[in-house]
C-alpha positions as CSV (number, residue, x, y, z in Angstrom):
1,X,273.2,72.4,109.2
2,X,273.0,70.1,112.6
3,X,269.8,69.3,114.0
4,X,269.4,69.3,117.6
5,X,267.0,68.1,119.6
6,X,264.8,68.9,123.1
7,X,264.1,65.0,123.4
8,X,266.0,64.6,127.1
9,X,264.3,67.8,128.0
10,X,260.6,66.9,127.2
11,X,261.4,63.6,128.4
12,X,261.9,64.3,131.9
13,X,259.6,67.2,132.2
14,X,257.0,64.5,131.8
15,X,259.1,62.0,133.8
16,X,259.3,59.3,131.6
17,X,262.0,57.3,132.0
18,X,264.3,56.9,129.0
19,X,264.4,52.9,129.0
20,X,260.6,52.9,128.8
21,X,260.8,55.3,126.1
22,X,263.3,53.2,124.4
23,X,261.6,50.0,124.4
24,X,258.2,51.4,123.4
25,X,259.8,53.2,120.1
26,X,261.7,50.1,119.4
27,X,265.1,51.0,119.7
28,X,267.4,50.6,121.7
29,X,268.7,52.8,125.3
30,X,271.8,52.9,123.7
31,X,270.6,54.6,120.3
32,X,268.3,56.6,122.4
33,X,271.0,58.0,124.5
34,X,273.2,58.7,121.5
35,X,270.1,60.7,119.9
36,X,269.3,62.6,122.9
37,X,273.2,63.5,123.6
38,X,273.0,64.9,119.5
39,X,275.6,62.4,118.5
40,X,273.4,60.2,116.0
41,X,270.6,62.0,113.9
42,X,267.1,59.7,114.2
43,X,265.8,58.3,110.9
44,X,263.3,59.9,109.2
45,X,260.6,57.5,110.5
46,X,261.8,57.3,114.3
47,X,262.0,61.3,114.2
48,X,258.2,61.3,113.0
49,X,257.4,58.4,116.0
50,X,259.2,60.2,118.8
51,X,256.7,63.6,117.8
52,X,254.6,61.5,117.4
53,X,254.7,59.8,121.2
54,X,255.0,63.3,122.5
55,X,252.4,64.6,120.6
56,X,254.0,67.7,119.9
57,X,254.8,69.9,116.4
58,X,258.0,69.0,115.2
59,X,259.6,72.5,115.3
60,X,259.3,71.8,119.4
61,X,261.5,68.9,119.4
62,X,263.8,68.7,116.8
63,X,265.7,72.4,115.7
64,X,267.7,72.7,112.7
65,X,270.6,75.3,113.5
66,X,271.8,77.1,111.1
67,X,275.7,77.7,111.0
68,X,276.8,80.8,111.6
69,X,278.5,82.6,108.7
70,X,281.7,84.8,108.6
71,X,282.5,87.0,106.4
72,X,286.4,87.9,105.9
């Protein structure tokens, strides 16, 4: 199952840029990016940091999405 993420969305509704997001999560624009654009998955403790800085339940920024099942 992928997890997705709202990060880019909550991010600019509160218009914080992403470099100074970046740098005060420790990581890098580049790392950021790829998480935002769902290409790289956070580690456990930068997922908990990031709800953490937006001080928001979990469920609201990252969603687990279940795959969608045929059957034949």
């Amino acid at each position: 199952m992928p997890v997705k993420n709202n990060i880019k969305k909550i991010r600019k509704e509160r218009g914080i840029k992403q470099v100074r997001m970046a740098e005060e999560l420790e990581v890098t624009r580049q790392t950021f990016t790829a998480i935002e654009n769902n290409k790289y998955n956070p580690s456990l403790e930068l997922a908990l940091k990031i709800v953490k800085y937006f001080e928001l339940p979990i469920e609201e920024v990252f969603i687990l999405k279940e795959e969608e099942k045929y059957e034949k």
